[in-house]
C-alpha positions in Angstrom: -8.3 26.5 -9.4 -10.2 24.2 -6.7 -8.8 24.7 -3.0 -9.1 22.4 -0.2 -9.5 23.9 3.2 -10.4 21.1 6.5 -11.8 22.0 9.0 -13.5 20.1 12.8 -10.4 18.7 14.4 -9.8 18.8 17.6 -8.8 17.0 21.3 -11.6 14.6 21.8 -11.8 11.3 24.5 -11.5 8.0 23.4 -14.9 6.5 22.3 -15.8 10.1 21.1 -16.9 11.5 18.4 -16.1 14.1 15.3 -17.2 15.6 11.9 -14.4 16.5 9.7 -15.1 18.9 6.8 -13.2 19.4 3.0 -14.8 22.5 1.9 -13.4 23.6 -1.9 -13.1 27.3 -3.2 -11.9 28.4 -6.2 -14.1 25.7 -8.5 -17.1 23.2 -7.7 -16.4 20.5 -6.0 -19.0 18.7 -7.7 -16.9 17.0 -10.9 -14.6 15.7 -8.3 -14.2 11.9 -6.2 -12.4 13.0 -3.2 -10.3 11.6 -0.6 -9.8 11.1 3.1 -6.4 10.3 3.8 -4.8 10.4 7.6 -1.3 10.3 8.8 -0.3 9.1 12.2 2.5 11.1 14.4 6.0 9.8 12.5 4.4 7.5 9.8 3.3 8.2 5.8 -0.1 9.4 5.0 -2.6 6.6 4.1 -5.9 6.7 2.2 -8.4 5.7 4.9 -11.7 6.9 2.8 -13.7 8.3 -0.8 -16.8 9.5 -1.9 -17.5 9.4 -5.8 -18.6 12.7 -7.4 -22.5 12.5 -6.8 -21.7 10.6 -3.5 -23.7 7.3 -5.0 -20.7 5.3 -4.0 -17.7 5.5 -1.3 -14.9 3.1 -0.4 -13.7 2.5 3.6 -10.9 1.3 4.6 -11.2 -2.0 7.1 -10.2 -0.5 10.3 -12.9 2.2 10.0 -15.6 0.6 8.6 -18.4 0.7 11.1 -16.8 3.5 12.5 -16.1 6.4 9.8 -19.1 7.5 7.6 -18.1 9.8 4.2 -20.9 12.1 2.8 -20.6 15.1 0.4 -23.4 17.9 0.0 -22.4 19.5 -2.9 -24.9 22.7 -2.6 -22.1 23.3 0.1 -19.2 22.2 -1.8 -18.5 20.0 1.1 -17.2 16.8 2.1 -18.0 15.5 5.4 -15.9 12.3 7.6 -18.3 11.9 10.4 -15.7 9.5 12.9 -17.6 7.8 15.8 -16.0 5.8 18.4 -12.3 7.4 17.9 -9.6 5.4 19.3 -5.8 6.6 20.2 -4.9 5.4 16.8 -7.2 7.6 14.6 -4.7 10.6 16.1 -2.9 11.8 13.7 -3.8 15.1 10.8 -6.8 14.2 8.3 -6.4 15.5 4.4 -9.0 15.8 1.8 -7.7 15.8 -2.0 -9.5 15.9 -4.9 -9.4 12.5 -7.4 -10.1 13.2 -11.0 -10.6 10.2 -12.5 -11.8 6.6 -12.6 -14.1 7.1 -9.8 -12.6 6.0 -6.4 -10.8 2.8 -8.0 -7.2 3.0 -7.0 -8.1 5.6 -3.9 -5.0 4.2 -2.0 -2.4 5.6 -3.9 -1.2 9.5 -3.9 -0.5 10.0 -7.1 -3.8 9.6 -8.3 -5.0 13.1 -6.5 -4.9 16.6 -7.3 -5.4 18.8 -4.8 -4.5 18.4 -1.8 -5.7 20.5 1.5 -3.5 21.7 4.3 -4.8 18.9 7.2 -6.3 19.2 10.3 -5.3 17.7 13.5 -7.1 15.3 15.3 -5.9 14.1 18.5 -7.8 11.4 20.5 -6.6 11.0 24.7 -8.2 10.9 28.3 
């Protein structure tokens, strides 16, 4: 069974900079689209990202765009969220979760993931 395990959070400055990692056991990641989702101090968990299996395509939310890049190697059965110019409001724990189907089309929405990892925490302040 494919487990999700994050890892690269941290305490970082505003206008810094982080690499998040999904790493899978258990099964290859390969077959899988998977997801970035975050969730803010007291709020729901939103989708903020996806890569496709093969990592030809990926969708970005607006208010990382330009910001956030996703990338998968999947030699390393990893996913990578590489977050440049982090702002207070990218705080918050990051999740990975596998997406079987349909590529990333409907990435927003929880129930169309699997597996889910356990988060990391992120935390951006001066």
């Amino acid at each position: 069974q494919l487990q999700l395990v994050e890892s690269g959070g941290g305490l970082v400055q505003p206008g810094g900079s982080l690499t998040l990692a999904c790493t899978a056991s258990g099964d290859s990641m390969a077959p899988y689209n998977i997801g970035r989702w975050h969730q803010r101090p007291g709020k729901e968990r939103e989708a903020i990202a996806c890569i496709v299996h093969g990592g030809f395509n990926w969708k970005l939310e607006d208010h990382v765009k330009g910001r956030f890049t996703i990338s998968r190697d999947d030699a390393k059965n990893t996913v990578y969220l590489q977050m440049n110019n982090l702002n207070i409001d990218d705080t918050g724990i990051y999740y990975c979760a596998s997406k079987e189907k349909y590529n990333c089309a409907g990435f927003v929405f929880e129930e169309e993931y699997g597996h889910w990892g356990q988060g990391t925490q992120v935390t951006v302040s001066s």
